[in-house]
BATI-354670 format. One record per residue (C-alpha): residue number from 1; y, z, x. Coordinates in steps of 0.25 Angstrom, whole numbers, plus 5000, padded with zeros to 4 digits. Last residue first. Layout:
! residues N
<node i="NUM" Y="Y" Z="Z" X="X"/>
...
END
This chain:
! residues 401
<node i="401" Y="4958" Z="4786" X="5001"/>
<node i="400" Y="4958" Z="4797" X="4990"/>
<node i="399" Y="4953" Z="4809" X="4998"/>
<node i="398" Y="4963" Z="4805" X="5008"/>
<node i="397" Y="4973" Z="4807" X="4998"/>
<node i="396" Y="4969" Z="4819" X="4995"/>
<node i="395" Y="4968" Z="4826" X="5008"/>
<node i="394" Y="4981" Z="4821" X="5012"/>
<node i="393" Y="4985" Z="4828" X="4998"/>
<node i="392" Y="4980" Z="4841" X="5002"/>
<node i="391" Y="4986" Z="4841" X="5016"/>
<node i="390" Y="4998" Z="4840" X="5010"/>
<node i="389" Y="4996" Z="4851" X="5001"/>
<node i="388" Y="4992" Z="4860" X="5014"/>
<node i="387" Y="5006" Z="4857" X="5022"/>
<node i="386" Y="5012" Z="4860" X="5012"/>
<node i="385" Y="5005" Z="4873" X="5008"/>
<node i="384" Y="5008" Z="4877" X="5023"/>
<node i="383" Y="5022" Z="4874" X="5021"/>
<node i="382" Y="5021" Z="4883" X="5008"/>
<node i="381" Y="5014" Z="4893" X="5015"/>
<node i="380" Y="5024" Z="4895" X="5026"/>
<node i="379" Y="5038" Z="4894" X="5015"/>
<node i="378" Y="5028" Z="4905" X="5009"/>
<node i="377" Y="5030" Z="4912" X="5022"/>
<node i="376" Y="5044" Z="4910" X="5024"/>
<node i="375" Y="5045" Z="4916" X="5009"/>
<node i="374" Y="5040" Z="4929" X="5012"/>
<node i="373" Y="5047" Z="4929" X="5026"/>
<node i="372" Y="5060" Z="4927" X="5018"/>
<node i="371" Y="5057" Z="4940" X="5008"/>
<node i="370" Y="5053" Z="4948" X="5021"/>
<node i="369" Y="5041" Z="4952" X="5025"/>
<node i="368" Y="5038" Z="4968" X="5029"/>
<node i="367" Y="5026" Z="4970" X="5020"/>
<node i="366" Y="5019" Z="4961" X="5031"/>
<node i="365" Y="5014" Z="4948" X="5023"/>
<node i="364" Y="5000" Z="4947" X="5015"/>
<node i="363" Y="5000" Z="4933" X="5010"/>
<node i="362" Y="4985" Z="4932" X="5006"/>
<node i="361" Y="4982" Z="4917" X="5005"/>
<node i="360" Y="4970" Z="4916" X="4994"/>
<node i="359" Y="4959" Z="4905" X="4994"/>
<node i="358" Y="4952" Z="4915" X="4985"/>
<node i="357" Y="4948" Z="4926" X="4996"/>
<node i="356" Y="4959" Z="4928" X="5007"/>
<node i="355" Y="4968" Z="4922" X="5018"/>
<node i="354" Y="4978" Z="4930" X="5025"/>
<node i="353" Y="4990" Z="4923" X="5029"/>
<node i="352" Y="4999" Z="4921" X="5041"/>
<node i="351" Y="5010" Z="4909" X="5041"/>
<node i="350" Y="5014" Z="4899" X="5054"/>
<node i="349" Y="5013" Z="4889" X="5047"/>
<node i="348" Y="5000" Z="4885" X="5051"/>
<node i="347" Y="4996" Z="4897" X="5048"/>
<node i="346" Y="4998" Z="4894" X="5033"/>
<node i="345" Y="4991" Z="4882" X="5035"/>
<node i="344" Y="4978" Z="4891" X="5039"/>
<node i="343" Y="4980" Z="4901" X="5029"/>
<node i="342" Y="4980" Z="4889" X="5018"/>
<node i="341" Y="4967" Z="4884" X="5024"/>
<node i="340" Y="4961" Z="4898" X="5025"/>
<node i="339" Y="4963" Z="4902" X="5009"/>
<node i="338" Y="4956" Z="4887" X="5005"/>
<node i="337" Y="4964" Z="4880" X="4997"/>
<node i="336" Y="4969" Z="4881" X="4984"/>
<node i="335" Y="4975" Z="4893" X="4989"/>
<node i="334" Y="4979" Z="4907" X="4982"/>
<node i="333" Y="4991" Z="4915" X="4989"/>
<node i="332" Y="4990" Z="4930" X="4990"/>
<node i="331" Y="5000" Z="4940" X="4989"/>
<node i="330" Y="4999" Z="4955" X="4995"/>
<node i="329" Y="5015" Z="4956" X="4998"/>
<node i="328" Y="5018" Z="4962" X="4985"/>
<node i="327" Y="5005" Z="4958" X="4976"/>
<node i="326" Y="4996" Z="4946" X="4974"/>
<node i="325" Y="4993" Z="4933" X="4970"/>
<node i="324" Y="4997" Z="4919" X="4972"/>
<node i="323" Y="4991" Z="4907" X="4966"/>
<node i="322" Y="4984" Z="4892" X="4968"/>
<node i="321" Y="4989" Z="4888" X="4981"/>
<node i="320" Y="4986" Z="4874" X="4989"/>
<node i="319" Y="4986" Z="4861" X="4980"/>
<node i="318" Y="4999" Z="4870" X="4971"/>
<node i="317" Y="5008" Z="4870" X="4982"/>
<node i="316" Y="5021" Z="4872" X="4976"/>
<node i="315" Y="5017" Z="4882" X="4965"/>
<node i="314" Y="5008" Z="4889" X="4974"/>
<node i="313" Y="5019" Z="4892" X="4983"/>
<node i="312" Y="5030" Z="4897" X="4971"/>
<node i="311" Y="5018" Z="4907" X="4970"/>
<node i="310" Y="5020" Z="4909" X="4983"/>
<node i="309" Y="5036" Z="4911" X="4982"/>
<node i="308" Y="5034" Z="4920" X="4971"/>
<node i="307" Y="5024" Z="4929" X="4977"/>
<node i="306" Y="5030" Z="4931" X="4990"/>
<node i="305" Y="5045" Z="4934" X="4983"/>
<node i="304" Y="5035" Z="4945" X="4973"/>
<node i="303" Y="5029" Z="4951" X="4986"/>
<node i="302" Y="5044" Z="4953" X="4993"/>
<node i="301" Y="5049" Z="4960" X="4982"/>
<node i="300" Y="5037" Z="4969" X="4982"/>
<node i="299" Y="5037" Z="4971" X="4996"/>
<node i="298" Y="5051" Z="4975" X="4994"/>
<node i="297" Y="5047" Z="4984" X="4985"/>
<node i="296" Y="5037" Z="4990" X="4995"/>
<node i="295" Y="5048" Z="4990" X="5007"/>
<node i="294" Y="5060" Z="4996" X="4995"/>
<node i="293" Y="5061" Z="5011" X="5003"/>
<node i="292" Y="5053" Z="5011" X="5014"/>
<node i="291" Y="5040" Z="5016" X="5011"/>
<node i="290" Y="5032" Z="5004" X="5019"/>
<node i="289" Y="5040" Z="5006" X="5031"/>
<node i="288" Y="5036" Z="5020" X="5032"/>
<node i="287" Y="5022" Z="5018" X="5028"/>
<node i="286" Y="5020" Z="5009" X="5039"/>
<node i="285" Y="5027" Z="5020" X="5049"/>
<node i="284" Y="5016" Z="5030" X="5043"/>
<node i="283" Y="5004" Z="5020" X="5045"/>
<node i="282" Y="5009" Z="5015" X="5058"/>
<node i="281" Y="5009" Z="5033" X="5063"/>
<node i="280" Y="4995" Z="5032" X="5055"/>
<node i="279" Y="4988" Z="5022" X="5065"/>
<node i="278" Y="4994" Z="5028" X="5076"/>
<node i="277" Y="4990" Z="5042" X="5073"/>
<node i="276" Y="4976" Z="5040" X="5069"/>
<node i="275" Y="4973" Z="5039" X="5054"/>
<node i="274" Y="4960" Z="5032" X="5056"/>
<node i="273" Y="4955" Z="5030" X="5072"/>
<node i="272" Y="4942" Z="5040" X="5069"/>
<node i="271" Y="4942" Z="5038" X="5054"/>
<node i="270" Y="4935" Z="5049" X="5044"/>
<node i="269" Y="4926" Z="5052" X="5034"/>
<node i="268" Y="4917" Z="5062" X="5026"/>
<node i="267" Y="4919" Z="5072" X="5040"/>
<node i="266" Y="4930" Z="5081" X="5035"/>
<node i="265" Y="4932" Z="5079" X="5019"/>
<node i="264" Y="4934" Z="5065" X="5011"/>
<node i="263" Y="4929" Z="5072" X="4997"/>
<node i="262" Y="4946" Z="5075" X="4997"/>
<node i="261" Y="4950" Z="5061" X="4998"/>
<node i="260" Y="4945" Z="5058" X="4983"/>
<node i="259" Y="4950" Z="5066" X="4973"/>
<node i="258" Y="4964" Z="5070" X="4983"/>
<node i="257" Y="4967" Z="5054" X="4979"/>
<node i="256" Y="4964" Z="5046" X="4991"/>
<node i="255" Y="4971" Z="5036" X="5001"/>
<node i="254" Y="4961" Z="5030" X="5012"/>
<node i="253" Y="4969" Z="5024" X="5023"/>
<node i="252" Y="4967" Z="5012" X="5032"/>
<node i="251" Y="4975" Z="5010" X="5047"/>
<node i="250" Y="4972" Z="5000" X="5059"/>
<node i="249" Y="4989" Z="4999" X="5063"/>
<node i="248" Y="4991" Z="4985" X="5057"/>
<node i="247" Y="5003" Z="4991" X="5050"/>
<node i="246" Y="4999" Z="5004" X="5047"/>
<node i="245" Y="4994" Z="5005" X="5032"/>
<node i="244" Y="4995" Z="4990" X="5031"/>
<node i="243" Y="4980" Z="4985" X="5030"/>
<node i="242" Y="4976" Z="5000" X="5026"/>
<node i="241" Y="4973" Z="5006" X="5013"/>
<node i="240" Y="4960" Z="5012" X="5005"/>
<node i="239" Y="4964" Z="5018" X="4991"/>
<node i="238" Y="4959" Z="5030" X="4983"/>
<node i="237" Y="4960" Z="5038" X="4969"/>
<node i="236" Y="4968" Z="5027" X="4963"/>
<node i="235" Y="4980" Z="5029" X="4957"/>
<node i="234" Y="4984" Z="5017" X="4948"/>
<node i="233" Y="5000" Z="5014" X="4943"/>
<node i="232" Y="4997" Z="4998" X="4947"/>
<node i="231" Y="5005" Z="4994" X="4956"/>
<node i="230" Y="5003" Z="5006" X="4964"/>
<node i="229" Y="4988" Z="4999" X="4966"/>
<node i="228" Y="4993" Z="4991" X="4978"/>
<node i="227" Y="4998" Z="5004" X="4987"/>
<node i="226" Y="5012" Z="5004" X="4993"/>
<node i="225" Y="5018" Z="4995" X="4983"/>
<node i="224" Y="5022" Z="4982" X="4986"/>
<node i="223" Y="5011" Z="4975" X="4987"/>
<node i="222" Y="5009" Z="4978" X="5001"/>
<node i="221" Y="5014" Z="4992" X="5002"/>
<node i="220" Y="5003" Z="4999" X="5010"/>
<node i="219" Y="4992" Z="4994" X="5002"/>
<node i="218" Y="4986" Z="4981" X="4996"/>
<node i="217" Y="4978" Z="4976" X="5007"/>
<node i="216" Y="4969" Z="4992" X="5011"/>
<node i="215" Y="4974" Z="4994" X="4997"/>
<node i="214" Y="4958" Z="4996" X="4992"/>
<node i="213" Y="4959" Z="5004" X="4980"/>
<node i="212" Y="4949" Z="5016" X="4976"/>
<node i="211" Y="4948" Z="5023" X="4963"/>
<node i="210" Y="4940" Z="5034" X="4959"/>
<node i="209" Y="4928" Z="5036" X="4949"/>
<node i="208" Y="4928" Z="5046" X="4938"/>
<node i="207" Y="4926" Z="5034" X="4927"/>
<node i="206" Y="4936" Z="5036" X="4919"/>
<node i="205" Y="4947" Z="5037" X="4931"/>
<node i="204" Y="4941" Z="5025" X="4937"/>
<node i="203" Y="4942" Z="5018" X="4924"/>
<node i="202" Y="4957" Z="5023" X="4922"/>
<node i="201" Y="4958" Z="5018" X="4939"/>
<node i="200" Y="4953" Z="5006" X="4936"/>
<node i="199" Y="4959" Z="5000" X="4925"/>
<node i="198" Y="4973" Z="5005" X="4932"/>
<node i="197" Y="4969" Z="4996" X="4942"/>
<node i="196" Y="4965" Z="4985" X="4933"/>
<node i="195" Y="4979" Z="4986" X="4926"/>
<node i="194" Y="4986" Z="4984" X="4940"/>
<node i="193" Y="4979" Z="4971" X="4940"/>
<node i="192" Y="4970" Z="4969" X="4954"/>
<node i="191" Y="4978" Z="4959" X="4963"/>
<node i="190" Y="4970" Z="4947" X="4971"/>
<node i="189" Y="4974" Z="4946" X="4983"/>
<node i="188" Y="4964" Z="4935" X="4988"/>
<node i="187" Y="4949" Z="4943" X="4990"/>
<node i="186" Y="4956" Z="4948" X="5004"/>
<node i="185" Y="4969" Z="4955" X="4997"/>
<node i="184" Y="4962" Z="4962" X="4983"/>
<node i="183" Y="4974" Z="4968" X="4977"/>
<node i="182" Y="4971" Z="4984" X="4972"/>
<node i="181" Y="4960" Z="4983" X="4980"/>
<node i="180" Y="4948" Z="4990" X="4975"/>
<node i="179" Y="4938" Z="5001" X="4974"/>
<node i="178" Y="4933" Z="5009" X="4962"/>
<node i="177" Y="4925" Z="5022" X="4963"/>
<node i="176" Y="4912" Z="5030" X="4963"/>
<node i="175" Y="4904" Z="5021" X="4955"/>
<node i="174" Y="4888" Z="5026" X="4955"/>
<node i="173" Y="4889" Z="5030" X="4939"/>
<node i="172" Y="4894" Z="5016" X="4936"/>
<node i="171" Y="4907" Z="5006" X="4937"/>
<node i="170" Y="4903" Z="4991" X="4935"/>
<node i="169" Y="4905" Z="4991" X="4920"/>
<node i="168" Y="4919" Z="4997" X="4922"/>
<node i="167" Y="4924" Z="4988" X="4932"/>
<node i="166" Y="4920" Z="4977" X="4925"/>
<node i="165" Y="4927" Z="4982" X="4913"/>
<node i="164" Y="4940" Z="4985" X="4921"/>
<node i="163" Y="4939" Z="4969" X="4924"/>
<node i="162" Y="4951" Z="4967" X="4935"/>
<node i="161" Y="4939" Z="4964" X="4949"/>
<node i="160" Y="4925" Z="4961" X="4948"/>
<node i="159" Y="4915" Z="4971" X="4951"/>
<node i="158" Y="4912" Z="4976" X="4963"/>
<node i="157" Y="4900" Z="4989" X="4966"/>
<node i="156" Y="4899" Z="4995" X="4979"/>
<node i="155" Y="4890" Z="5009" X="4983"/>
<node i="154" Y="4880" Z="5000" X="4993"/>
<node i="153" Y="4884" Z="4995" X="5006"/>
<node i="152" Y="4882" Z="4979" X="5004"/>
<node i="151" Y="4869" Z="4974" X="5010"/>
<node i="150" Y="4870" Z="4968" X="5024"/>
<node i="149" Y="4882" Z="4962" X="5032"/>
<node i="148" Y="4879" Z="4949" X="5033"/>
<node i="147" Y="4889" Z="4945" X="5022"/>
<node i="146" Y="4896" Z="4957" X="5017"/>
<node i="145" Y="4910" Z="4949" X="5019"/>
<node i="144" Y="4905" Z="4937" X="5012"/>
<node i="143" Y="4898" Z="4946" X="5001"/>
<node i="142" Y="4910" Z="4951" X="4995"/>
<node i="141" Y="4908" Z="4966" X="4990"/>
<node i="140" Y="4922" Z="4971" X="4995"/>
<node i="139" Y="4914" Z="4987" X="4994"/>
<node i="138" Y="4903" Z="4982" X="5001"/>
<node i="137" Y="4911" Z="4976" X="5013"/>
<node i="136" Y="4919" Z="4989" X="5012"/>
<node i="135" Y="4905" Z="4996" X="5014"/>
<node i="134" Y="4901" Z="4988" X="5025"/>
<node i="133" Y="4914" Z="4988" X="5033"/>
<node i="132" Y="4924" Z="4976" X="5030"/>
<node i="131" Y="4934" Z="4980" X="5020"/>
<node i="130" Y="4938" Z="4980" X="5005"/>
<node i="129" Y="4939" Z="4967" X="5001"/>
<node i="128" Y="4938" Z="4965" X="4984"/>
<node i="127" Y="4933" Z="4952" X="4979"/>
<node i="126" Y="4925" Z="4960" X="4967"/>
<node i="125" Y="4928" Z="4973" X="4964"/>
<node i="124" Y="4924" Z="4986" X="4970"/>
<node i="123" Y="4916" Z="4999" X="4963"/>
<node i="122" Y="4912" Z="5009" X="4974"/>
<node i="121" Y="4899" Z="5015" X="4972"/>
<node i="120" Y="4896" Z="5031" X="4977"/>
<node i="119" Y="4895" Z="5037" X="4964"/>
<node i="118" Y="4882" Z="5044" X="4964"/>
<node i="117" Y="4888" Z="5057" X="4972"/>
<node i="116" Y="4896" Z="5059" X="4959"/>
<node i="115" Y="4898" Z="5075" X="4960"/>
<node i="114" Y="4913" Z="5074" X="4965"/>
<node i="113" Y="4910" Z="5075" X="4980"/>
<node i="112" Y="4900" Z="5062" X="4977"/>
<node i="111" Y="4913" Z="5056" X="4972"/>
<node i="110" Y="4923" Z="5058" X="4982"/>
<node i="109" Y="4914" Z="5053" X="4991"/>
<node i="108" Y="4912" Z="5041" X="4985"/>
<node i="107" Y="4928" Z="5038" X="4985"/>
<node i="106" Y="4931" Z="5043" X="4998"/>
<node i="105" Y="4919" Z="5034" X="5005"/>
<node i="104" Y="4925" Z="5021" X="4997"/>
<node i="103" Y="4938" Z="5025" X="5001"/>
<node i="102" Y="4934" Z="5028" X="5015"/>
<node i="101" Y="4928" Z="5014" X="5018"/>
<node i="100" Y="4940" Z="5008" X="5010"/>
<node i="99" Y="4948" Z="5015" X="5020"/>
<node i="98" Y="4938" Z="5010" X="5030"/>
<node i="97" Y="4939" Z="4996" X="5027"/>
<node i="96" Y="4953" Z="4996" X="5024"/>
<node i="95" Y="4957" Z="5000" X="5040"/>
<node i="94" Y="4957" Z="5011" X="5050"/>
<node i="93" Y="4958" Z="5024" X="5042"/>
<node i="92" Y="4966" Z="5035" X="5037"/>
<node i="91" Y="4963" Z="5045" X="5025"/>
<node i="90" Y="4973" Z="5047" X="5015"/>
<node i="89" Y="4975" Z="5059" X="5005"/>
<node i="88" Y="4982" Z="5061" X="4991"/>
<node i="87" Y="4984" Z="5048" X="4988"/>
<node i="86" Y="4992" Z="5042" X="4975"/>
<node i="85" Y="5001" Z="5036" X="4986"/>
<node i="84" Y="5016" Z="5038" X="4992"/>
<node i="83" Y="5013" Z="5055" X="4995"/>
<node i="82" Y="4998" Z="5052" X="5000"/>
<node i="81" Y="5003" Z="5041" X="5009"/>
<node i="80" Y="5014" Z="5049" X="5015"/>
<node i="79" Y="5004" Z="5060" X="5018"/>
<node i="78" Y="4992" Z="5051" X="5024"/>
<node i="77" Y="5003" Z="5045" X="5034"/>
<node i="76" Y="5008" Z="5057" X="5039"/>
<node i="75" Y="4994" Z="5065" X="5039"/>
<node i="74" Y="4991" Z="5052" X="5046"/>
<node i="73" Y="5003" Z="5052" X="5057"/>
<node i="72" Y="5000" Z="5068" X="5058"/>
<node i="71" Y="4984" Z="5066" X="5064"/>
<node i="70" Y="4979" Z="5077" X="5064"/>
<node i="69" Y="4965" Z="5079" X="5073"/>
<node i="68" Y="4951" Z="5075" X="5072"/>
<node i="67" Y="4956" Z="5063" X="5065"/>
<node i="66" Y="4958" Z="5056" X="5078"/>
<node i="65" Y="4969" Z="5056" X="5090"/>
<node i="64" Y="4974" Z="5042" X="5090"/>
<node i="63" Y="4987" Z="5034" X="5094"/>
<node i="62" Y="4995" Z="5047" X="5099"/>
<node i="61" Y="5010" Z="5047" X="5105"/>
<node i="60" Y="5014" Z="5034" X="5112"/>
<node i="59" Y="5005" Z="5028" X="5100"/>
<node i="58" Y="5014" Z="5034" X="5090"/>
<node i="57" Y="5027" Z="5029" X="5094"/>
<node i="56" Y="5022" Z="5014" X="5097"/>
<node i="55" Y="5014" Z="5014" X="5083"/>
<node i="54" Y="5026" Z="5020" X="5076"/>
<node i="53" Y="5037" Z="5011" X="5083"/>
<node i="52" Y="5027" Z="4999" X="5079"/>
<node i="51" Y="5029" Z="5002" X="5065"/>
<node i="50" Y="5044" Z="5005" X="5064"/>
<node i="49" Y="5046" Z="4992" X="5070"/>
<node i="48" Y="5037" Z="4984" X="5064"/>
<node i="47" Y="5030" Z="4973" X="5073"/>
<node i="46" Y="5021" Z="4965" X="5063"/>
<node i="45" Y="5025" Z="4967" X="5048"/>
<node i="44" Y="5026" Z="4981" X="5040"/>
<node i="43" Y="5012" Z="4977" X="5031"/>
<node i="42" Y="5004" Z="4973" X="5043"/>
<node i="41" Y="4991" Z="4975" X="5037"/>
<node i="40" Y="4991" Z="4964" X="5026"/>
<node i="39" Y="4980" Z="4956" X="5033"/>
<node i="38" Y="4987" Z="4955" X="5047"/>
<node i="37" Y="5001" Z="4954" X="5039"/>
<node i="36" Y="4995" Z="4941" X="5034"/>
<node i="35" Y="5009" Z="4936" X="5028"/>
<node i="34" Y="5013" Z="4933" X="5044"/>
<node i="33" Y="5022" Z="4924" X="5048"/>
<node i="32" Y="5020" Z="4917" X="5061"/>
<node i="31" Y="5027" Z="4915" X="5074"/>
<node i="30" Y="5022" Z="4906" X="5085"/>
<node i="29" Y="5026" Z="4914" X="5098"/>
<node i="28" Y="5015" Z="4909" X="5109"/>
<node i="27" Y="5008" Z="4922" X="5108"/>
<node i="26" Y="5010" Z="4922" X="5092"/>
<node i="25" Y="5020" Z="4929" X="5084"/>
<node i="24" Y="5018" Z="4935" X="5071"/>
<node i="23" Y="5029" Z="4937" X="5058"/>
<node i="22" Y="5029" Z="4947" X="5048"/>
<node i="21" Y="5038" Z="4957" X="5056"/>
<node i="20" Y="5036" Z="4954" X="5069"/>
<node i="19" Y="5024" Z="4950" X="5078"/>
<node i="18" Y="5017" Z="4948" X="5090"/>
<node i="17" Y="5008" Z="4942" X="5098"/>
<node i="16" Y="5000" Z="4935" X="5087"/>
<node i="15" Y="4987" Z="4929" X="5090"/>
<node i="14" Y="4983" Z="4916" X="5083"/>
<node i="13" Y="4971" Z="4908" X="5082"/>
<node i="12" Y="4967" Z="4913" X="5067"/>
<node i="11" Y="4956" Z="4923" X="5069"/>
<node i="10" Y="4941" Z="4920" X="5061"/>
<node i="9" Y="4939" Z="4936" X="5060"/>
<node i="8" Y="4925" Z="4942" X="5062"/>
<node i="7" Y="4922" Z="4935" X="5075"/>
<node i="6" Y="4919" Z="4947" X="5085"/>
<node i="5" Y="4932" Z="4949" X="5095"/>
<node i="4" Y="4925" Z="4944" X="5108"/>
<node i="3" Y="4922" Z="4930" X="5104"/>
<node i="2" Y="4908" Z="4924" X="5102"/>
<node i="1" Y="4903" Z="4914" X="5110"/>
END
């Protein structure tokens, strides 16, 4: 018999009570830390004070009233945004999907406006993830996520990802603009070289076509810089964020150069629920602690300690890991094993992890960790290693006998 919440997610048999910091707590008051951050979306931890004073604070005011009216926590929001960004205007949503949703609607309406009706394709690249509604399903391309689903939604081209010459080749009259993720998270946290991004935006420039990037994983300070693609010197022309925008709060946002946000007039689009008080009241106090002076250099600090002390993991378990990658606190961890075997010893550790594509361990902690929770954490995985390598060798020997 099928259970009342529909089966689209194969749920670990925990439920957390509460939380603190970068550490949940179960009913019966098991603790575990937590370097999944609810899929990079709690980026100031569980239980912050500054955040959950905002929430309280507003909703004893107003949770919602729609766009029909102003709404001064997102004219806040969108203002402080377009000061600390290469934006000139935001437009608030629910989640990545629709911010990629409204990216791609921005970017090819801002061309139709421009005289090039034609150009409504969206060139992607390989092992990309960029939502689950029809059109981002389309735009990700993977055929085990558009299975049974019908044909594709047409206006979506992929090519393989670091070759500015296969990029080239692929871009014709119908191209509109460029979509990526700065670091690919669910594919395995595979980082694009800053030189590609700068390939991109010269071709872009040349070819009068705009570009996008997907921080929906790799924004709101994860890596150490409030947007992924400051590493790199490039301004796009538009990004879709989320994740940890607001905490956990539902939040996305769509941040534009004035080229593109201003063919997105009254009636072309809109959100019911996106930008509502509460929603943006979490955005500004997330904002708040993310702009404190040295947080994102500490990120930094604290990415690079990760890094090392993994990589010192591989070394030591050479049967089980392979590499690390990544950037700030968006690293991941390759396995020799299989992704879910190594997530699973982990948890029995009492250690939360993401798993994704390639056998990779996303290690994805609250911005908010310390440098002795990083390394409690790896001390987590090492044990699970352990335990893992000495299961291995029983394997062997039985092999042999």
């Amino acid at each position: 018999m099928i259970s009342a919440l529909m089966p689209t997610y194969n749920r670990t048999n925990l439920a957390f009570k509460k939380g603190k910091g970068v550490w949940l707590y179960t009913e019966d008051g098991k603790e575990f830390l937590d370097f999944g951050a609810g899929i990079a979306t709690s980026a100031v931890g569980h239980n912050h004070s500054h955040l959950i004073e905002t929430i309280i604070d507003q909703a004893k005011h107003v949770i919602h009233v729609s766009n029909l009216y102003r709404i001064p926590q997102a004219e806040r929001l969108a203002q402080r945004f377009v000061e600390i960004s290469f934006a000139d205007s935001v437009f608030f949503c629910n989640s990545g999907a629709e911010a990629n949703e409204g990216l791609i609607k921005a970017i090819r309406r801002a061309q139709n406006r421009n005289g090039h009706p034609e150009r409504t394709s969206i060139l992607c690249f390989n092992h990309a993830f960029h939502g689950r509604t029809l059109a981002t399903l389309s735009a990700t391309g993977n055929p085990k996520y558009l299975d049974g689903f019908g044909s594709p939604v047409p206006g979506f081209d992929h090519v393989e990802l670091g070759n500015i010459d296969l990029v080239r080749q692929a871009i014709n009259e119908k191209t509109a603009g460029i979509l990526l993720e700065p670091i690919q998270g669910e594919s395995g946290v595979n980082v694009v070289p800053d030189e590609f991004l700068r390939e991109l935006r010269s071709l872009c420039d040349e070819k009068g076509i705009y570009l996008g990037f997907d921080e929906v994983q790799s924004g709101m300070g994860r890596t150490g810089k409030l947007f992924a693609h400051e590493w790199s010197g490039v301004k796009p022309d538009i990004i879709s964020v989320a994740k940890g925008i607001a905490g956990g709060v539902p939040m996305g946002a769509i941040l534009a150069k004035e080229s593109i946000a201003k063919h997105l007039t009254a009636g072309s689009h809109g959100s019911t629920f996106g930008g509502n008080p509460l929603a943006c009241a979490s955005g500004n106090a997330v904002l708040d602690i993310v702009l404190e002076p040295n947080f994102l250099n500490n990120v930094v600090e604290k990415g690079h300690l990760l890094f090392t002390a993994l990589q010192n993991l591989v070394q030591t378990y050479p049967d089980v890991f392979e590499t690390v990658r990544g950037r700030g606190l968006i690293l991941g961890i390759k396995g020799k094993l299989p992704a879910a075997e190594i997530q699973n010893a982990a948890l029995y550790e009492n250690l939360l992890t993401v798993t994704a594509g390639g056998n990779v361990i996303r290690i994805v902690p609250p911005l908010i960790v310390s440098n002795e929770e990083c390394l409690e954490g790896v001390r987590r995985l090492a044990a699970a290693a352990e335990k893992l390598t000495a299961s291995l060798k029983n394997s062997k020997v039985k092999a042999t006998l």
